[in-house]
Every structure is written in C-alpha cells, then in structure tokens.
C-alpha positions as CSV (number, residue, x, y, z in Angstrom):
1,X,-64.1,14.7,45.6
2,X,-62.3,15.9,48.3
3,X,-63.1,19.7,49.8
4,X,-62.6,22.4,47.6
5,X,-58.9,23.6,47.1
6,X,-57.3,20.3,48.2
7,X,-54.6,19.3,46.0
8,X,-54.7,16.1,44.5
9,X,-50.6,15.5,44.9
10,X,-49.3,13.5,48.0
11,X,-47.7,15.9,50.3
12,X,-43.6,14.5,50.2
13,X,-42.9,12.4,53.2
14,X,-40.6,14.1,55.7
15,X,-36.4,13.6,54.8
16,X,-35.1,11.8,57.7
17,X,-32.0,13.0,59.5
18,X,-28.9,11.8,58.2
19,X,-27.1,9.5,60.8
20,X,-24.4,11.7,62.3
21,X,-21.1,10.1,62.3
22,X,-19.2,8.7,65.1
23,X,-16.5,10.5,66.6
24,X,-13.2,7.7,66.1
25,X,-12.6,6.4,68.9
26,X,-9.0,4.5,70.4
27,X,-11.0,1.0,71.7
28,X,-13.1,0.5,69.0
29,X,-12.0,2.0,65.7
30,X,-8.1,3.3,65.8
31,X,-7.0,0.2,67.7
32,X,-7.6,-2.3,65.1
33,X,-5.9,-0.4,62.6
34,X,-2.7,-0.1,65.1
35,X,-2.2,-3.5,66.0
36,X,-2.7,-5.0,62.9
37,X,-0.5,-2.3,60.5
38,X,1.8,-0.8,63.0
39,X,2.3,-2.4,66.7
40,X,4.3,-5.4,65.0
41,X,7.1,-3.0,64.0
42,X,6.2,-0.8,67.4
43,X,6.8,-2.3,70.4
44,X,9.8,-3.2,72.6
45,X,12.2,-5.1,71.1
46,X,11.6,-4.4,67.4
47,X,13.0,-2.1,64.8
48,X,10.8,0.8,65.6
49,X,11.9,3.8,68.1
50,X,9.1,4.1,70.1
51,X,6.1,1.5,71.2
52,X,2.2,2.1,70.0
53,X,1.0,-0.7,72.0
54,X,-2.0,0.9,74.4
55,X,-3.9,4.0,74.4
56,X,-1.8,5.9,76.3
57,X,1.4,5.5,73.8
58,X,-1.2,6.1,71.0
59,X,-2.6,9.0,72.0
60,X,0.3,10.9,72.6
61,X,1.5,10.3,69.0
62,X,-2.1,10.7,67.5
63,X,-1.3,14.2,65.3
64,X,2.1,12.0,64.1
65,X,0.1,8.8,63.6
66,X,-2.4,11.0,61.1
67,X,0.4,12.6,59.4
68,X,2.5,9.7,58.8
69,X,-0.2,7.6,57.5
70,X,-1.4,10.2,55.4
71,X,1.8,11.0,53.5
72,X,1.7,6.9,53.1
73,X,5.1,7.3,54.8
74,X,4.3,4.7,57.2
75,X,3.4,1.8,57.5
76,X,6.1,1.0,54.8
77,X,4.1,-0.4,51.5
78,X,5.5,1.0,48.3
79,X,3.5,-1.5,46.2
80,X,0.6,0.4,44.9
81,X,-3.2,-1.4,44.8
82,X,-4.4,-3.0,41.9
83,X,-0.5,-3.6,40.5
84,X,-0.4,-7.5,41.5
85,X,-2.0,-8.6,44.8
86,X,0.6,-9.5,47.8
87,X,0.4,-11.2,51.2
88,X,1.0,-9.2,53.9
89,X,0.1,-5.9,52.9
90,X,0.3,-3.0,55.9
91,X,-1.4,-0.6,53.6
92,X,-3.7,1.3,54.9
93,X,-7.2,2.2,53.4
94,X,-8.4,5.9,52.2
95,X,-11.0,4.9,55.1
96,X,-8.6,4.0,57.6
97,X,-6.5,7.0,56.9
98,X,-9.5,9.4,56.8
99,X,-10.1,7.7,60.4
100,X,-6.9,8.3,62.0
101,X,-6.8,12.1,60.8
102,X,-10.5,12.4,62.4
103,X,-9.5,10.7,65.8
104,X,-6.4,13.1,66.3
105,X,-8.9,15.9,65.3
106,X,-11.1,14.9,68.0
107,X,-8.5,15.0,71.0
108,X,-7.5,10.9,70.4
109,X,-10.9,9.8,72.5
110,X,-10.1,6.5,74.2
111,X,-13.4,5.4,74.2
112,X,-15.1,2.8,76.6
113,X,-14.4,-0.5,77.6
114,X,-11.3,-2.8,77.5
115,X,-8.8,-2.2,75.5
116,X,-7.8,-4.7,72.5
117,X,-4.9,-6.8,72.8
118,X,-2.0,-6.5,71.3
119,X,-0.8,-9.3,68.4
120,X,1.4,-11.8,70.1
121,X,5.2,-10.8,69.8
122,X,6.7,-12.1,66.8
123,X,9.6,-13.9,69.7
124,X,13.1,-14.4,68.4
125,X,12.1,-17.3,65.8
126,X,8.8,-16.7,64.7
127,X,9.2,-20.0,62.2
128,X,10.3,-21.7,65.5
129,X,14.0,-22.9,65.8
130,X,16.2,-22.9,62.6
131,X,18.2,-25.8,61.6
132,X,21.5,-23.7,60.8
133,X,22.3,-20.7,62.9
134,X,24.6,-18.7,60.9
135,X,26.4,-15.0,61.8
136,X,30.1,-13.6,61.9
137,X,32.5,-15.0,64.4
138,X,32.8,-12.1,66.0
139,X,31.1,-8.5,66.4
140,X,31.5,-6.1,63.6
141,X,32.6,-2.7,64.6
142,X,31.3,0.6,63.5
143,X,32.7,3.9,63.0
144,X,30.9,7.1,63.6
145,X,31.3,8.8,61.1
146,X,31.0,8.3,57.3
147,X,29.1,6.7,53.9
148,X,26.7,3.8,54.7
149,X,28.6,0.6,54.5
150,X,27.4,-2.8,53.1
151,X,29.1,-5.6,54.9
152,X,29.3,-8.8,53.0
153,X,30.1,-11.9,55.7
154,X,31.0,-14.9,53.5
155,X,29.7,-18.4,55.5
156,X,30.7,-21.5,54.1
157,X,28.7,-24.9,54.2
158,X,30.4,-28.1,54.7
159,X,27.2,-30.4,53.8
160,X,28.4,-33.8,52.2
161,X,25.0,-33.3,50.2
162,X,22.1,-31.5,48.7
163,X,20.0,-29.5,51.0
164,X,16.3,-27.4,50.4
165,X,15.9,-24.2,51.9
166,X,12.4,-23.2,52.6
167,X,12.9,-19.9,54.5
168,X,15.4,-17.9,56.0
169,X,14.7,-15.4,58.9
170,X,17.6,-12.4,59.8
171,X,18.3,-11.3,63.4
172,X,19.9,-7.7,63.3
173,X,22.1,-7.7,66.4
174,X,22.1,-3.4,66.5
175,X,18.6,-2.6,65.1
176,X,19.8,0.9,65.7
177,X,22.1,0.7,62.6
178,X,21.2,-2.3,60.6
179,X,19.1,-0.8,58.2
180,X,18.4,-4.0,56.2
181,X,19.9,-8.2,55.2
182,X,20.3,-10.0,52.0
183,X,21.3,-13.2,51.5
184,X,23.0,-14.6,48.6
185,X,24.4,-17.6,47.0
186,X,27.5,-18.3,46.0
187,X,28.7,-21.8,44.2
188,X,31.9,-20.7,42.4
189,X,33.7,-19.2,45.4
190,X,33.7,-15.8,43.9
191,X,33.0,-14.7,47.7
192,X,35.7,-15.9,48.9
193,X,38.7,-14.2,46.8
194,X,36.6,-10.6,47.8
195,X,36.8,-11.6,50.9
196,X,40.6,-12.5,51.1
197,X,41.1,-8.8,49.3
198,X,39.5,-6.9,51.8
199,X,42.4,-5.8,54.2
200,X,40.5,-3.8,56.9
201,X,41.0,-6.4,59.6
202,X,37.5,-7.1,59.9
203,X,35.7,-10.2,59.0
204,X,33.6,-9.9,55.9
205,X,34.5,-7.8,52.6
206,X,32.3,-4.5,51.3
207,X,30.4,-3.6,48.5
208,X,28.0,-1.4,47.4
209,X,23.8,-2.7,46.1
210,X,25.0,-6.2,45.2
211,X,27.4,-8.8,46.8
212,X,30.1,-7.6,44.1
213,X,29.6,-10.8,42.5
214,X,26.8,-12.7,39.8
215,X,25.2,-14.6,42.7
216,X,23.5,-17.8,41.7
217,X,21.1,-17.4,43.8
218,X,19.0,-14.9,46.3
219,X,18.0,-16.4,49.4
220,X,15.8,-14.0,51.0
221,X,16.2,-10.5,53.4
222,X,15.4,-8.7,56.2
223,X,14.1,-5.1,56.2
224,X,11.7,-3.6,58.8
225,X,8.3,-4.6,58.2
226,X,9.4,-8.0,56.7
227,X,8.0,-11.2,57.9
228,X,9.7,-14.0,57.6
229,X,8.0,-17.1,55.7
230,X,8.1,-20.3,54.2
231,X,8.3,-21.1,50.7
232,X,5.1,-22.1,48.8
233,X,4.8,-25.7,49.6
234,X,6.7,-28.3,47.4
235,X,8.9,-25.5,46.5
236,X,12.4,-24.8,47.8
237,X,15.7,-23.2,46.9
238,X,19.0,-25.9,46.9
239,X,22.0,-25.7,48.7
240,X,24.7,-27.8,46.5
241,X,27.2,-29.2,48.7
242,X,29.7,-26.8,49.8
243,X,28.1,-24.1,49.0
244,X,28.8,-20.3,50.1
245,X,26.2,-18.4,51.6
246,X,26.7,-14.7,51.6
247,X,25.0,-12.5,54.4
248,X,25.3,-8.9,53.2
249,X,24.4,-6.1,56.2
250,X,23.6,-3.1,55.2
251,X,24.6,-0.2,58.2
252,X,23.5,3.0,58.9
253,X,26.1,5.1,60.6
254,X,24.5,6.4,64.0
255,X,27.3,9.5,64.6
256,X,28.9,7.1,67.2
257,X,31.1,4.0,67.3
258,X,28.5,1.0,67.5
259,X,28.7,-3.0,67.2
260,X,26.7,-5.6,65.7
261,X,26.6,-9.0,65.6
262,X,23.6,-9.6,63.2
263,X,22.6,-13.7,62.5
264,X,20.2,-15.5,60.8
265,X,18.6,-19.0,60.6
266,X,18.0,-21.1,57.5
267,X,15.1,-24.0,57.8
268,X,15.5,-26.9,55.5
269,X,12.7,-29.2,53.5
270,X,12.3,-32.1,55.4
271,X,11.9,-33.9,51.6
272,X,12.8,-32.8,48.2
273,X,10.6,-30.1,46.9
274,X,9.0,-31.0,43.7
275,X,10.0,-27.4,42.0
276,X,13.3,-25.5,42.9
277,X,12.9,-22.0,43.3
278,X,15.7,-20.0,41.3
279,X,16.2,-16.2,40.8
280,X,15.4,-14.3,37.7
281,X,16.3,-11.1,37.3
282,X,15.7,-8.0,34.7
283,X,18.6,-6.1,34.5
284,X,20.0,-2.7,32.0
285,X,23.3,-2.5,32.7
286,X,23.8,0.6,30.4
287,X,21.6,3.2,31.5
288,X,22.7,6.9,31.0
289,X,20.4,9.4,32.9
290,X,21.4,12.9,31.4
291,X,22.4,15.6,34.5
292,X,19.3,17.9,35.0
293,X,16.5,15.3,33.9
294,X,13.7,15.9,36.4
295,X,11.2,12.7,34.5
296,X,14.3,10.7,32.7
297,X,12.3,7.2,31.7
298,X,13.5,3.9,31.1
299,X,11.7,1.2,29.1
300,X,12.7,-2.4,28.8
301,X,11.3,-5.3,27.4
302,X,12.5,-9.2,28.1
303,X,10.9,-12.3,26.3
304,X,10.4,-14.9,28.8
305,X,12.7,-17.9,27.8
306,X,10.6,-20.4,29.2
307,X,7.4,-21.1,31.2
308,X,7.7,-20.0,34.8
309,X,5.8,-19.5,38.0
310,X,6.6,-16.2,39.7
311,X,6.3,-16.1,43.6
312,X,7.6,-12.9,44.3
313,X,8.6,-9.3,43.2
314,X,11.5,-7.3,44.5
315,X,12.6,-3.5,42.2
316,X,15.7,-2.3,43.1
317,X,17.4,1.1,42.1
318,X,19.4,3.9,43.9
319,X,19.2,7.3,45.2
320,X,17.7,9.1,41.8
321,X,14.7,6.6,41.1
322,X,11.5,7.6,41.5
323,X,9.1,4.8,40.4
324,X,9.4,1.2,38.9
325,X,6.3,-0.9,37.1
326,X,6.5,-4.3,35.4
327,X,3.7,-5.7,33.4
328,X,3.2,-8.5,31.5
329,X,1.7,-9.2,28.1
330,X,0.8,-13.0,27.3
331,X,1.0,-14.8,24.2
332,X,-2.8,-14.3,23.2
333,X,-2.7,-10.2,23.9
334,X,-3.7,-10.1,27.5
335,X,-1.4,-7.7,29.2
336,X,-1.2,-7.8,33.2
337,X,0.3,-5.4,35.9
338,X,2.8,-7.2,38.1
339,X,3.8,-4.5,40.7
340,X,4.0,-0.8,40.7
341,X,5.8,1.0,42.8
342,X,5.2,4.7,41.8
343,X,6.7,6.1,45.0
344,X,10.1,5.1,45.1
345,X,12.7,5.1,48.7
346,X,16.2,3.7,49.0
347,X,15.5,3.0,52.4
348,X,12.6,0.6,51.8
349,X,13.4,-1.7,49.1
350,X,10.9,-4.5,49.5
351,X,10.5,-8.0,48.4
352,X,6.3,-8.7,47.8
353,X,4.8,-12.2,47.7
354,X,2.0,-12.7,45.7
355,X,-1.0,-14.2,47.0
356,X,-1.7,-16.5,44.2
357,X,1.7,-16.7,41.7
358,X,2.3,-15.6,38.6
359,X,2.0,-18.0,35.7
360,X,4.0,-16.7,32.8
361,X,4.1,-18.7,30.2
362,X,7.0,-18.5,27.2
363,X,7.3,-16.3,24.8
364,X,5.4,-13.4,27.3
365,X,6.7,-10.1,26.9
366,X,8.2,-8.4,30.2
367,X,8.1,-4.8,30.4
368,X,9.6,-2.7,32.9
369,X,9.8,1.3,33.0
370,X,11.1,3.0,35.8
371,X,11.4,7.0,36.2
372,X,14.2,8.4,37.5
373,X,15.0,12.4,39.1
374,X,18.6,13.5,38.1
375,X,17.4,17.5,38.8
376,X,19.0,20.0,41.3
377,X,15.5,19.7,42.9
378,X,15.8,16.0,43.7
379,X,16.5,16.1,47.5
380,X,18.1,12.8,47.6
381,X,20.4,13.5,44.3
382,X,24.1,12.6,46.0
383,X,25.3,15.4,43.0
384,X,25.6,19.5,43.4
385,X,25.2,20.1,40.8
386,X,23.9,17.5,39.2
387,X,25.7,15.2,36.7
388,X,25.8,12.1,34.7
389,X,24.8,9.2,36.3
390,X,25.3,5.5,34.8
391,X,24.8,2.3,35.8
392,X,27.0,0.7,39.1
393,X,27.3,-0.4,42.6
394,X,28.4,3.3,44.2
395,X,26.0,5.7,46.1
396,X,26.2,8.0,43.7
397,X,25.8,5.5,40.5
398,X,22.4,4.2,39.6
399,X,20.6,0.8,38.7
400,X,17.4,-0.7,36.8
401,X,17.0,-4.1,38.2
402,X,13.9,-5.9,38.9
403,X,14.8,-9.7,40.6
404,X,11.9,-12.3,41.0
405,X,11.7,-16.0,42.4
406,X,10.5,-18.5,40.1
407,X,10.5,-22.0,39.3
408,X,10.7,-23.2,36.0
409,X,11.0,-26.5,34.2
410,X,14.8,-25.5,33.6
411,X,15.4,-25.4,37.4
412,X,18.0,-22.6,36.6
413,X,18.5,-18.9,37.1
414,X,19.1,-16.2,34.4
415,X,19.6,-12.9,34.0
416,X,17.5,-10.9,31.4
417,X,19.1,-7.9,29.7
418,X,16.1,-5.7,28.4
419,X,15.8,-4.1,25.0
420,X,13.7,-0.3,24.7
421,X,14.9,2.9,25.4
C-alpha cells in the first residue's frame, strides 16, 4: 500500500496546447489559390479589368479578393458540388475562402521567400494554330448608347467535303464589350435569308438568346473563364460540305462608340472520329410565369430516345431565372444529379464538361426544374411593375432550355419538348 491518503486514481496527464494557427500568408497560402482560380482571367491581356499577378497587385485588392470570393461571385462557377463532376472547376473551397477572408483580416502578410510563379499565359492560341481562321470582313461598330445587342456574323464554308471539328477557340477583338461567343451550325441556309433581311448596313444580322434559327448544330463558345479544349478523343462534330457556320457576339454597350473585330479558329480531326458529337437540347417552349411570382417553378420530364453519351452541360434562361437542375433516373430506379445550378446570372451562362461522361441509356427519364423570380423585388426583373412573361428571344421574354453534346448511335440531333408542370 501506498502512504496513507494517496489516491489510488492516476492523476490525468496534462492537455497539451492546441497548435495555434498560422496567420495566411501571400507566398505560401493565398498565392496558390490566385494563380490557379483567378490570375488566368487577371492579368494583362485577358478579360479581367485589373491584374492579380504578384503580391503587390494582391494585396492591394485583398478586402475585395475576400468579398468577392465569399459571395461565390468570383471566380465564375455556377455549377454547384456534388451535381455532376466537371473539368476545370475555378471553385473555390469553404477552406480556401475562409483563408482569403483571414489573410485580408491580417493586413495581406506577404510572407517570406520568393514569390510563386505565375501560370504561363494562355498566348493567342492556346490549342496552337487553328486550321480555319474565321471573323467578319470588317470591324463591327458600336453605339453608345442602348439594349445589349447580339450580333449574328454568317461565314460560309466552301469544303468540296466532310470535315471534323474537334475544338473551336473565340478571340474577342474588344474584350471591353464582348461579353460572350457562340457558334452555331447552319446546313439549310436559314442564316443566310436573316442575314440578307437585316438592313443596318453592317455585316451580320441580330437576334436575341438564339441564332433566330433551329441550328443543327452547337459548335462551342467563349465566355470569360472558358478554356478552350479538344473534344474527347475519337469524337468530333461534322462539317457537311458547304456548310454555314454562325458566329453570334454578344456586346455590352460601354456608354461610348466602340469597335470590334472578334475571330475564332476551328481545329479539324486529322481522321474520322469514330462517334460524331451532336446537340441535344431540353426545351418548353410554352412557359407562362404569372406577374408577381417570387418562387414560380417549372418541371419537365424527357424520355431519352435513344442510348447516348453526354459530354457536356450548358442551362440557359433569361433575366427572371434563378436556378436550373437536371437529374437523371435510369431504367433500373437509380436516379443521378447532372448539374445544378442554384444561383442563376445572365451574365455567366456556362458550358461544363464532365470529367468522366454521362452514359444515359434509353428509355431514362430526364428531369429538369428551374425556378424562376417574376416579383417587384427581383433586381434584374426588366418589368415595373411586373407582368407576364412567356417564352421568346427578347430581353424581357424568358426561356427553359437545357442543351448538351452527345453522341449517339443515331449520329443526329433532336430537340426534346418536356412534359410536367
């Protein structure tokens, strides 16, 4: 026995300290984040207004940086995590965000040593040379005043044969106004008699959302934050001989008179793909969202009409939309998210890859709801007060579109018109 008294429980071993945490610092934590999610956009010579490449530029827009990326205004990701996986993502992290906040807290320390490295600039051609260089003839002019206009420039091939496209890449001329490209295809020269229409003595026709025409095919588009890329490989989109292809600018108005002379290259297959890539699109062309609804929803449902192998995801809808989700229920039950976007913006309608595609087999059920904010509290609602809006290709008209590439055994594109409420 021990003396008399002593207790016969271990005395509990001393709690260490906790670790305190490291104050975020420019060189090793912020910089990272930066190059990776933001300097591509942010540096001379791209799309965004100011450069982020180096401490100095950083720190100076630290309390911004922390806002921006809070908010999830910026980078530009609308696809929400865990709705379909995607190349490319910019999205940042809870842990990356928390992060940034804490570094602007602390005075944007620049830590010690050297300074990371920028990426490499993307250069002109980041695919490397195209093999068809296509743009206007000559500048397009630009009032300064008025709506947003979409341009559609109507570029006619002459091949004597078939041709694979397995990229495009868009050069805005004015990044100060070209707010973003679409390319479409045209094989029944539908283009062409809007084109001869339009009388404004400019090259090109306008149009509002689409080309103004059933395109047989979508090509691709530039917005900022896209990055180019190739098709998966043995898959590619054909060019029939003589066909049209449609370049459609969409331009901001900057308050003066501006010109642009925006381009873009196409690359070709150098052999036949094994699987053409066509477009396939969800469409509800007769939408009615009463005046006043704050939460109006939209459910449709498609049947796919054959097997297919989906590659990408692109929702589209207009000034009153608010969110857009797609999911996928499979033959035996299983149901599947394929993209979410629950935070709607007109100004960055996206196109997301997938990292592995999407095998849908026939017979899957399609469904896609989107959510859409016709109230007097709606900041972006184009009516005071607010009233009716329907389907169509105005500002002030709406849209429930959902457009995906595929390839299927078909080889052909279609146009689903959902069923729901």
């Amino acid at each position: 026995m021990g003396a008399a008294g002593a207790s016969l429980t271990a005395e509990p071993a001393p709690t260490a300290p906790k670790a305190a945490k490291k104050t975020p610092e420019y060189v090793r934590d912020v910089a990272p984040i930066l190059n990776r999610s933001c300097v591509p956009c942010h540096r001379e010579g791209e799309v965004a207004p100011f450069s982020l490449v180096g401490y100095e530029n950083a720190k100076k827009r630290a309390s911004m940086i922390a806002l921006v990326s809070d908010s999830r205004l910026m980078p530009p990701w609308k696809a929400v995590e865990g709705h379909g996986e995607f190349r490319d993502s910019l999205r940042l992290s809870k842990d990356e965000i928390g992060l940034l906040k804490a570094w602007a807290d602390h005075k944007a320390p620049r830590g010690k040593g050297r300074e990371p490295a920028p990426p490499p600039a993307k250069g002109e051609w980041p695919l490397g040379q195209p093999d068809l260089l296509l743009s206007p003839q000559k500048e397009i002019t630009l009032g300064a005043e008025g709506e947003d206009e979409y341009r559609n420039i109507v570029l006619k091939t002459d091949f004597k044969e078939t041709r694979y496209i397995t990229a495009i890449d868009c050069k805005p001329g004015n990044r100060s106004i070209v707010h973003h490209v679409v390319v479409f295809l045209d094989e029944k020269g539908a283009s062409h008699k809007l084109d001869e229409r339009d009388t404004d003595g400019q090259e090109g026709y306008v149009s509002f959302g689409g080309p103004g025409f059933n395109p047989q095919g979508f090509l691709g588009a530039w917005a900022p934050g896209y990055a180019a890329r190739l098709t998966e490989p043995g898959t590619a989109y054909e060019l029939k001989p003589g066909a049209t292809l449609v370049m459609q600018v969409h331009y901001h108005r900057s308050g003066k008179p501006e010109r642009d002379l925006t381009k873009f290259g196409v690359y070709f297959a150098k052999e036949k793909p094994q699987s053409l890539l066509q477009m396939g699109i969800v469409v509800d062309p007769t939408i009615r969202i009463p005046a006043g609804e704050k939460a109006h929803r939209v459910t449709r449902t498609i049947t796919a009409p054959q097997d297919m192998t989906v590659y990408t995801m692109l929702p589209h809808m207009h000034l009153l939309g608010r969110s857009m989700k797609a999911d996928v229920t499979y033959p035996d039950g299983r149901t599947e998210p394929l993209i979410y976007i629950d935070d709607w913006d007109f100004n960055w309608q996206m196109q997301y890859a997938y990292k592995e595609p999407k095998r849908i087999p026939k017979g899957s059920k399609i469904t896609v709801e989107a959510i859409y904010d016709n109230s007097a509290s709606n900041p972006r609602n184009p009516n005071n007060p607010p009233k009716e809006v329907r389907f169509g290709e105005q500002t002030t008209d709406e849209m429930f579109v959902l457009v995906f590439a595929q390839t299927s055994n078909s080889g052909k594109p279609f146009y689903l018109f959902g069923s729901g409420r």
